[in-house]
C-alpha positions as CSV (number, residue, x, y, z in Angstrom):
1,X,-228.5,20.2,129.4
2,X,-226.3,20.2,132.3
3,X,-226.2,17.7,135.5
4,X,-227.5,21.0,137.4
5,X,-230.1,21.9,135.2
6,X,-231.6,18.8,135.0
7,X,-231.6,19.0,138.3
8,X,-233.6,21.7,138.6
9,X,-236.0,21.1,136.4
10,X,-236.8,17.8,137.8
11,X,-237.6,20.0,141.4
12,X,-240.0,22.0,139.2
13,X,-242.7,18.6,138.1
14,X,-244.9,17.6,140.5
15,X,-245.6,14.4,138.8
16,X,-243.8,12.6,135.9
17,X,-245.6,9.6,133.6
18,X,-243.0,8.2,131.4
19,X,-243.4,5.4,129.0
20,X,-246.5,4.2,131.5
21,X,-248.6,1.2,129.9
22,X,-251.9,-0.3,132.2
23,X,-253.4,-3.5,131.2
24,X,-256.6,-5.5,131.9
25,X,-257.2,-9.2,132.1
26,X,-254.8,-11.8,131.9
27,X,-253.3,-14.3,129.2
28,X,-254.9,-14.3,126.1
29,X,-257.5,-12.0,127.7
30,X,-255.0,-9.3,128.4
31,X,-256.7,-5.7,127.2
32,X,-253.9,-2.5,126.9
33,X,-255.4,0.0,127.7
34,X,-252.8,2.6,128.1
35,X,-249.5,2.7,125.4
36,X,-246.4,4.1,126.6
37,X,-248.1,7.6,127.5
38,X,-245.6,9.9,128.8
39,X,-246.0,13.7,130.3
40,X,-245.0,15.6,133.3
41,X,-246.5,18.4,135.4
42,X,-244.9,21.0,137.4
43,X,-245.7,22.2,140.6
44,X,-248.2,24.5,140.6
45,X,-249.6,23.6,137.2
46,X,-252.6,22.6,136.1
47,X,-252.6,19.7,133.2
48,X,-255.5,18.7,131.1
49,X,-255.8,14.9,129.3
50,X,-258.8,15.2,126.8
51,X,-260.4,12.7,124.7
52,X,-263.0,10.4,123.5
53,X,-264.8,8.0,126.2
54,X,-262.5,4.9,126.0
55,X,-259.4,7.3,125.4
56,X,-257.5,6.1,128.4
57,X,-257.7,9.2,130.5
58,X,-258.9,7.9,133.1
59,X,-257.4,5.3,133.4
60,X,-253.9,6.9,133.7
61,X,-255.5,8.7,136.5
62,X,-256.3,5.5,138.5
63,X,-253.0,3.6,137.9
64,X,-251.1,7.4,139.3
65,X,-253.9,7.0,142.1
66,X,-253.3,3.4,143.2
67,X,-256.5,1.9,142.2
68,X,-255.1,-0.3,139.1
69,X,-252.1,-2.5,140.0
70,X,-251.2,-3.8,136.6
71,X,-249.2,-1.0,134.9
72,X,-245.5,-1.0,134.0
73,X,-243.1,2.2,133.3
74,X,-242.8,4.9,135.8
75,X,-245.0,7.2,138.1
76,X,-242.5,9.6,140.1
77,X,-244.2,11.9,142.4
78,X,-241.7,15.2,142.9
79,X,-238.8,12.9,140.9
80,X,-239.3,9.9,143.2
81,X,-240.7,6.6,141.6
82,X,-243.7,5.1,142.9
83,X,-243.4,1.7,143.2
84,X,-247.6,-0.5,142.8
85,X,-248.4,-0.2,146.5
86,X,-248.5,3.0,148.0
87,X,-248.0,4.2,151.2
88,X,-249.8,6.2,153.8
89,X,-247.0,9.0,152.6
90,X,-248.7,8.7,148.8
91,X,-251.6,9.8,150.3
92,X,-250.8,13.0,152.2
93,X,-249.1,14.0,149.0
94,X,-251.9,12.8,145.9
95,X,-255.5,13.0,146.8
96,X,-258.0,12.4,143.7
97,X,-261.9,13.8,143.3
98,X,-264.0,11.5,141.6
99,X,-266.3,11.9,138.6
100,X,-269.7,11.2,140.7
101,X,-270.3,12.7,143.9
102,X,-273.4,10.8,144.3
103,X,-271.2,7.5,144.2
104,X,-268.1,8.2,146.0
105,X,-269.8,10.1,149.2
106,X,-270.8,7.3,151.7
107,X,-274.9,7.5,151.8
108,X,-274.9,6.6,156.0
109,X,-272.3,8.3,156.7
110,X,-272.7,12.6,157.8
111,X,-270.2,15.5,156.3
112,X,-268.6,15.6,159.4
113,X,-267.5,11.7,159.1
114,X,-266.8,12.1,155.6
115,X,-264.0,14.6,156.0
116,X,-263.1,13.5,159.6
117,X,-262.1,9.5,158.4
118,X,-259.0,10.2,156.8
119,X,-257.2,12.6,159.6
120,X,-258.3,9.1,162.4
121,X,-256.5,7.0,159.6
122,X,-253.3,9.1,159.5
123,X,-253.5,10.1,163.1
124,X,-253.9,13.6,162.2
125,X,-255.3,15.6,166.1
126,X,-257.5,19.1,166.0
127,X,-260.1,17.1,163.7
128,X,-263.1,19.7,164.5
129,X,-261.0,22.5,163.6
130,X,-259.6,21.2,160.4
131,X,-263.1,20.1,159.4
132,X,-265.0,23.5,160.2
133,X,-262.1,25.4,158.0
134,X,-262.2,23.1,154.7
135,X,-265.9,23.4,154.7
136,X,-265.8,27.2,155.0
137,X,-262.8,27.0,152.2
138,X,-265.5,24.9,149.6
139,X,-268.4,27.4,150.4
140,X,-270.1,25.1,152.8
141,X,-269.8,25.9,156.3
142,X,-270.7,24.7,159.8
143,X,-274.6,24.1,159.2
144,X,-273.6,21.5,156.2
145,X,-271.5,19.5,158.9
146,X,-274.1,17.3,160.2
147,X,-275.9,16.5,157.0
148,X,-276.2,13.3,155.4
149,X,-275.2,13.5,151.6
150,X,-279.0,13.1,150.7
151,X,-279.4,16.3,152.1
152,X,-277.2,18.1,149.7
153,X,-277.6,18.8,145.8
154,X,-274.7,17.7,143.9
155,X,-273.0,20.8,143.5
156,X,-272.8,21.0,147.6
157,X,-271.8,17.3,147.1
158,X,-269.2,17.6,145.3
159,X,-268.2,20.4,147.4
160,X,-268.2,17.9,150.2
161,X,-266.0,15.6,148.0
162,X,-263.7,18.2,146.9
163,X,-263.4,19.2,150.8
164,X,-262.6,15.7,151.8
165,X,-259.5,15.8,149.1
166,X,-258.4,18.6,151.1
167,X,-257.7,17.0,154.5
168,X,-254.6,15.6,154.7
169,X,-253.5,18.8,152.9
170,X,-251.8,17.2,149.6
171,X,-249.7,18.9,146.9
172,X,-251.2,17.5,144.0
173,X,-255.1,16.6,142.9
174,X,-256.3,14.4,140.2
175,X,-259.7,14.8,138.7
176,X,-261.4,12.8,137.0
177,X,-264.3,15.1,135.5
178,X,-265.3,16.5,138.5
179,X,-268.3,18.2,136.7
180,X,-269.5,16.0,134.6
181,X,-272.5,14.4,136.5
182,X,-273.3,18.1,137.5
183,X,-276.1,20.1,136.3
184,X,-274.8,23.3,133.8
185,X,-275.9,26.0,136.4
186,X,-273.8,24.5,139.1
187,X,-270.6,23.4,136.9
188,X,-269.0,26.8,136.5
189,X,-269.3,27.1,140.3
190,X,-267.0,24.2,141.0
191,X,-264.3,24.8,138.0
192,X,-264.2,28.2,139.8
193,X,-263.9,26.6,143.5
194,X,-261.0,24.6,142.6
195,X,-259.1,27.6,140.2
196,X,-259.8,29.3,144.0
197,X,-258.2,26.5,145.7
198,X,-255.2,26.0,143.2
199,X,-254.3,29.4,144.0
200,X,-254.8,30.2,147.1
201,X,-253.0,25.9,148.2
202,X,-250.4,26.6,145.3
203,X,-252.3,22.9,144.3
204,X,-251.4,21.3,141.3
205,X,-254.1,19.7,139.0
206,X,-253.8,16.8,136.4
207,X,-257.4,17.0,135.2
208,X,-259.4,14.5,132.7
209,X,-262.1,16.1,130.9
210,X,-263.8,15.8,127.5
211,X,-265.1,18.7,127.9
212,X,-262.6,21.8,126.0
213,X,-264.5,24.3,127.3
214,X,-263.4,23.0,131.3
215,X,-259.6,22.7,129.8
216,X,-259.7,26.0,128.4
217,X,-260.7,27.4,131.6
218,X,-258.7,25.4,134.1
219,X,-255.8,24.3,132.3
220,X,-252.0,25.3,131.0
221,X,-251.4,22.3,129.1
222,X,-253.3,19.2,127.9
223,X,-252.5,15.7,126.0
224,X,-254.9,14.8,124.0
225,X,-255.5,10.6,124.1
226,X,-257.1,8.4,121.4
227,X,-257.2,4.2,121.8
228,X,-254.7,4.5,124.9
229,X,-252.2,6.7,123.4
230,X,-251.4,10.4,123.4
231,X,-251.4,11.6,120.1
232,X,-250.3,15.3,120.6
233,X,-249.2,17.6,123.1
234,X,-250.3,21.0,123.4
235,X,-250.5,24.8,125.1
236,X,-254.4,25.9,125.8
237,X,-253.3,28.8,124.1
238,X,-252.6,26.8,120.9
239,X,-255.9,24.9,121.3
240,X,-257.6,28.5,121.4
241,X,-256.1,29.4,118.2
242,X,-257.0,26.6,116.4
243,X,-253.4,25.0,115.9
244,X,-253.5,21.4,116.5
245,X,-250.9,19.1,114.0
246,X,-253.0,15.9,114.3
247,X,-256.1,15.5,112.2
248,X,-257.7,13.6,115.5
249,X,-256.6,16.7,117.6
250,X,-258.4,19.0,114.8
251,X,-261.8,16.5,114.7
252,X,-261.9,16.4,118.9
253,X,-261.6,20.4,118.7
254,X,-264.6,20.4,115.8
255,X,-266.5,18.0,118.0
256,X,-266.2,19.0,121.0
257,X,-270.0,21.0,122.2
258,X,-269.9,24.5,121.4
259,X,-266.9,24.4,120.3
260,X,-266.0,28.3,119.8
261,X,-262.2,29.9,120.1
262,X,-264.6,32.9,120.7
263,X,-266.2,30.6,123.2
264,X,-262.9,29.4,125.1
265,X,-261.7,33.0,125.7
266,X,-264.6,34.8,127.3
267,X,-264.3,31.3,130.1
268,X,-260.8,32.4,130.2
269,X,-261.6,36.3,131.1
């Protein structure tokens, strides 16, 4: 590969992991929880890591996110390396959407607060405005602004949590199985809000799920993780056909609840 092609196709990811480790503890108490996991997303993509509870995945999220300081390796965000502290700069670029909308939504605190807090903390003017259009953009609107998180179900929750990513307008969401504490009837509506959003923001996604049916309908790409490491690499389309090369890939896939090729491609119609 050329100087200029490399180039290039560095411009193209969003976000690169290479050779990223994240430990727990210290001394003799030291846990690894992550093993040199390495993958890269380009802009505009949408990138699936799948596994077992205790895989990792989520834990690669929060080290890329700034809540876990001890990792080695390297994050680069649009080919720049992050260093462990990030900046207010991170933040207008990464924003992340939590597994458990009833936990990360402040209980005494209204809608309007919620999504208002992070434009005072970056000094961001024309607060009303921004607020009263990413609540329309979430399905919400003006009569959810006032309402105390109580008040809502969690599917208009998590509305209200995926509204307050939006903000400080940012390239790039991480998700950490944003429908997982959902009920069934209210899941599809949020995988479809944010395929919505990815298009219409040109967002790009690096999504945890367990769940293959979600990857098969929101992703391009995934890693599948076992015990902190990835163990294979694969197209959604492969995954649909039933062509994993790792006997763990092959067992997640049989495993996995209702677990149907059939299955994956009516979600993907």
């Amino acid at each position: 590969m050329t100087e200029a092609a490399g180039d290039k196709q560095m411009q193209r990811r969003a976000l690169e992991i290479a050779n990223l480790n994240v430990y727990f503890g210290e001394g003799e108490e030291t846990f690894q929880a992550v093993n040199d996991v390495s993958f890269s997303v380009e802009k505009g993509g949408s990138y699936g890591l799948v596994g077992e509870s205790g895989s990792g995945k989520s834990t690669v999220l929060r080290a890329i996110s700034g809540l876990i300081d001890d990792w080695d390796g390297q994050i680069s965000v649009d080919g720049t390396p992050l260093q462990t502290k990030r900046d207010k700069a991170f933040y207008r670029k990464i924003q992340m959407v939590f597994q458990d909308p009833y936990a990360s939504l402040h209980p005494r605190h209204t809608v309007d607060r919620i999504l208002s807090e992070p434009l005072k903390l970056h000094g961001i003017k024309d607060i009303e405005n921004r607020v009263l259009t990413v609540l329309d953009d979430v399905g919400l609107g003006k009569s959810f602004r006032f309402r105390y998180p109580h008040q809502l179900s969690g599917g208009q929750r998590q509305r209200v949590a995926v509204a307050r990513s939006l903000m400080l307008e940012p390239d790039i969401l991480l998700l950490d199985e944003p429908t997982s504490a959902l009920d069934v009837s209210v899941q599809a509506e949020i995988l479809n809000l944010l395929s919505d959003l990815r298009k219409e923001r040109n967002l790009t996604y690096l999504m945890v799920t367990h769940d293959l049916a979600v990857v098969a309908h929101m992703c391009d790409e995934i890693a599948v993780m076992s015990h902190g490491k990835v163990v294979e690499v694969m197209s959604v389309e492969q995954m649909r056909n039933s062509e994993p090369k790792e006997a763990y890939t092959r067992e997640l896939l049989m495993a996995s609840k209702g677990y149907d090729p059939e299955f994956f491609a009516a979600e993907d119609a």
